[in-house]
C-alpha positions, 0 to 999 in steps of 0.5 A, spaced: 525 469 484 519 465 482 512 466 481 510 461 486 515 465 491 511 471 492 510 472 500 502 471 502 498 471 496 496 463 495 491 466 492 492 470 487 499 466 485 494 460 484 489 463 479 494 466 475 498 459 476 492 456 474 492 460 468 498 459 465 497 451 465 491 451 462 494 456 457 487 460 458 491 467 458 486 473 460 486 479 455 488 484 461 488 483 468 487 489 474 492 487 480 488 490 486 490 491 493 493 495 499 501 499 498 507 494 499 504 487 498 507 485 491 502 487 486 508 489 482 513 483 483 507 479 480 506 483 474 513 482 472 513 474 475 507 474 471 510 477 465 517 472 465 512 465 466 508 468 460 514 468 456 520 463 459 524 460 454 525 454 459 520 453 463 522 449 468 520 442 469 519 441 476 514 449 476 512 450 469 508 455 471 514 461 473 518 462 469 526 460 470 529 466 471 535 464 467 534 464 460 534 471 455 527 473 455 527 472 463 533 476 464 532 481 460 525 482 463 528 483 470 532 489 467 527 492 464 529 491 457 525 486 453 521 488 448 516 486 449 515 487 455 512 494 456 511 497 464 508 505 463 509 509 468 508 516 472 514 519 470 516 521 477 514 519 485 510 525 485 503 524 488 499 529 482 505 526 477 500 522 471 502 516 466 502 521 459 497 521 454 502 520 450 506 514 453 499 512 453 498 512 446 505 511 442 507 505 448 500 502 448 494 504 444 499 504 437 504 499 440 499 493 440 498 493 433 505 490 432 506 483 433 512 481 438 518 482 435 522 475 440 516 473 444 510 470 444 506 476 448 507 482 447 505 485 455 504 491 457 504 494 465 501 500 467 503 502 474 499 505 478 493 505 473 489 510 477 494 515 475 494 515 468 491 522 464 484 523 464 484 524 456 487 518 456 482 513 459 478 512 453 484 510 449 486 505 453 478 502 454 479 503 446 485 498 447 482 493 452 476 492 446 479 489 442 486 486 443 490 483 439 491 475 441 498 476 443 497 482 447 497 481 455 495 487 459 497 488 467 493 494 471 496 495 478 493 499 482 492 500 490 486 504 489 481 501 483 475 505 485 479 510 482 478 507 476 472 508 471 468 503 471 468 500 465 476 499 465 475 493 470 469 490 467 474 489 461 479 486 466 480 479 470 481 482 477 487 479 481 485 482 489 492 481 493 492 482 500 496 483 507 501 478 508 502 475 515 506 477 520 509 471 520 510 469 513 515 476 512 518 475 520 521 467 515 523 472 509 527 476 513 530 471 517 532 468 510 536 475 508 539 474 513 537 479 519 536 477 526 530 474 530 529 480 533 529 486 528 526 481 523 520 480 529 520 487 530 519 489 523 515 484 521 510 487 526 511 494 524 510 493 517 503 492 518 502 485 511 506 490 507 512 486 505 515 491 501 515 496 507 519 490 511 524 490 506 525 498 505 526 497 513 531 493 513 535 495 508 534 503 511 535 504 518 533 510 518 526 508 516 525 506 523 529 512 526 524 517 523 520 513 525 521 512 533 521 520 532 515 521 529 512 518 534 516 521 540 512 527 537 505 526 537 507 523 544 509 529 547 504 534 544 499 534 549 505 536 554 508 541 549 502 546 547 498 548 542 505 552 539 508 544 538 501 542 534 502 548 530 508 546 528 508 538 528 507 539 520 514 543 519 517 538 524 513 532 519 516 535 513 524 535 516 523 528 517 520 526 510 526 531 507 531 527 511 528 521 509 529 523 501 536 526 502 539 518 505 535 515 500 538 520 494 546 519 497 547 514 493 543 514 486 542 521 485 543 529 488 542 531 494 536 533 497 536 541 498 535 544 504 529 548 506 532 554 506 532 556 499 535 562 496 533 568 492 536 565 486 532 559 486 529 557 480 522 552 480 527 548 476 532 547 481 527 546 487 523 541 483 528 535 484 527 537 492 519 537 491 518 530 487 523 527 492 519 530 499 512 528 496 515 521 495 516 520 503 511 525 506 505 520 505 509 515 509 510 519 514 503 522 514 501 514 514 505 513 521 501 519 525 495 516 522 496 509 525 498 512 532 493 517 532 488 510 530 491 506 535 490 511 541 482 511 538 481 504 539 486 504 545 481 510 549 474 506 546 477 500 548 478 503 556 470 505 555 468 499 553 470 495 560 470 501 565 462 500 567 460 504 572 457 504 578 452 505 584 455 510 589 456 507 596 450 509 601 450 515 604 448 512 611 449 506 614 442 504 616 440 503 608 443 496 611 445 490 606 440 492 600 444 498 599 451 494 600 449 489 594 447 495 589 453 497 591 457 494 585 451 492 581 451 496 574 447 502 573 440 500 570 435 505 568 430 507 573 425 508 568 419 503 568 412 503 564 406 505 567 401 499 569 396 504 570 391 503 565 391 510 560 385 513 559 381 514 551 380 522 551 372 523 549 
């Protein structure tokens, strides 16, 4: 995959495109944008055109994907090439303070050991430590000529201000609905389930992808919304456990996708000999997908908003029919007309109070 490939982002590909021909490489960068749009694909795109051994002739500007540097950067072996982040999926998990100073701060001062920049990709930079803040404005200063730093983030007013005042600021935005429906048709999936997943992805390609390749997204999914569906036929007792019921589904999510890479998921009921080190594992991969599923209660709960503001906005009331016939046809044609004030202002003349 090159850098041009990247799906709805014209854009920021462009400017960074641009960069690279004109050989005018900012000391840092900030990728900014919603969840799932390819921050993180760019960075690492960004970082293989940057340091290509073979650029190719007809896209000097990607990088070809084949040589060693490209290679390695892909598995996420070059060494020169650094991607710092949380060491967990957790929400409250942070970038260590000490990743940050040994793998960034001290780091840059060493020149490249077989590439011409040295990069270095925080991912996500909203969550480093807070002691480590000033270490990395200290690092953004004063860099290296050979240095590259890439922040991504989805949530950059978390950021103290003065980190993206030192940074290029690369915003990446949704992708359309019908650039994702041509990207899955091209992984091989049919019109139909590529349009549906399309839709429901809302622009974020990477949630497209995962849906795709986990059919059980889109089950939990289904049922989820069967939930909220039905909470107002099933009661207040239903509402009060809707938290319970969104935490199994998350947990089933975490245990499929842990079959193949990792142990399986502990189930809820936990013993006495449990240990915080045995469930932690369990509470990471749980917190991983909670805020996925909390992400689709929103949307529904967004959509029956709108849905129920809209009904307001276009049902207009109107004047009642007359009580008696013989008001005649002048009633009969305020019958449908919509209602206006009856309040007019006084012509009489108003009196100076002496």
């Amino acid at each position: 995959m090159r850098l041009a490939d990247l799906i709805g982002q014209t854009r920021a590909v462009a400017a960074l495109r641009k960069a690279i021909l004109q050989d005018r490489i900012a000391h840092a960068y900030l990728f900014s944008g919603p969840e799932g749009v390819g921050k993180s694909t760019a960075a690492l795109l960004f970082a293989q055109a940057l340091n290509c051994e073979r650029r190719m002739p007809d896209d000097p500007a990607s990088g070809c994907g084949e040589c060693r540097s490209c290679t390695l950067t892909a598995r996420g072996n070059h060494p020169d090439v650094r991607l710092l982040t949380p060491p967990d999926d957790g929400e409250t998990s942070v970038i260590p303070i000490e990743d940050i100073r040994r793998g960034f701060a001290y780091d840059i001062n060493l020149r490249p050991a077989c590439a011409p920049y040295k990069i270095y990709v925080l991912d996500p930079a909203d969550r480093t430590a807070p002691l480590a803040i000033h270490t990395i404005l200290k690092a953004l200063e004063e860099p290296p000529s050979y240095v590259v730093t890439i922040l991504v983030t989805a949530r950059p007013a978390l950021l103290p201000p003065t980190i993206p005042s030192r940074c290029q600021e690369m915003t990446f935005q949704l992708s359309g609905t019908e650039a994702i429906e041509h990207h899955l048709l091209t992984l091989g999936l049919e019109q139909t389930t590529a349009a549906s997943l399309a839709r429901l992805s809302g622009g974020r390609v990477a949630l497209a992808i995962r849906a795709a390749n986990r059919p059980e997204v889109l089950a939990t999914r289904k049922a989820l919304l069967e939930l909220c569906a039905d909470l107002h036929t099933r009661g207040l007792p239903a509402a009060l456990r809707l938290a319970e019921d969104i935490k199994r589904h998350a947990r089933a999510l975490a245990r499929a996708r842990h079959e193949e890479t990792g142990p399986e998921v502990q189930s809820d009921d936990r013993s006495e000999e449990s240990t915080p080190a045995t469930t932690a594992p369990a509470d990471r991969t749980l917190r991983s997908e909670l805020p996925w599923c909390l992400d689709v209660i929103l949307s529904w709960y967004r959509d029956r908003l709108a849905a129920a503001r809209s009904a307001a906005l276009f049902s207009t009331p109107t004047i009642e029919s007359c009580s008696t016939p013989a008001e005649g046809p002048t009633c009969a044609a305020r019958k449908t007309s919509p209602l206006k004030p009856s309040w007019r202002p006084s012509t009489a003349s108003s009196t100076t109070p002496t």
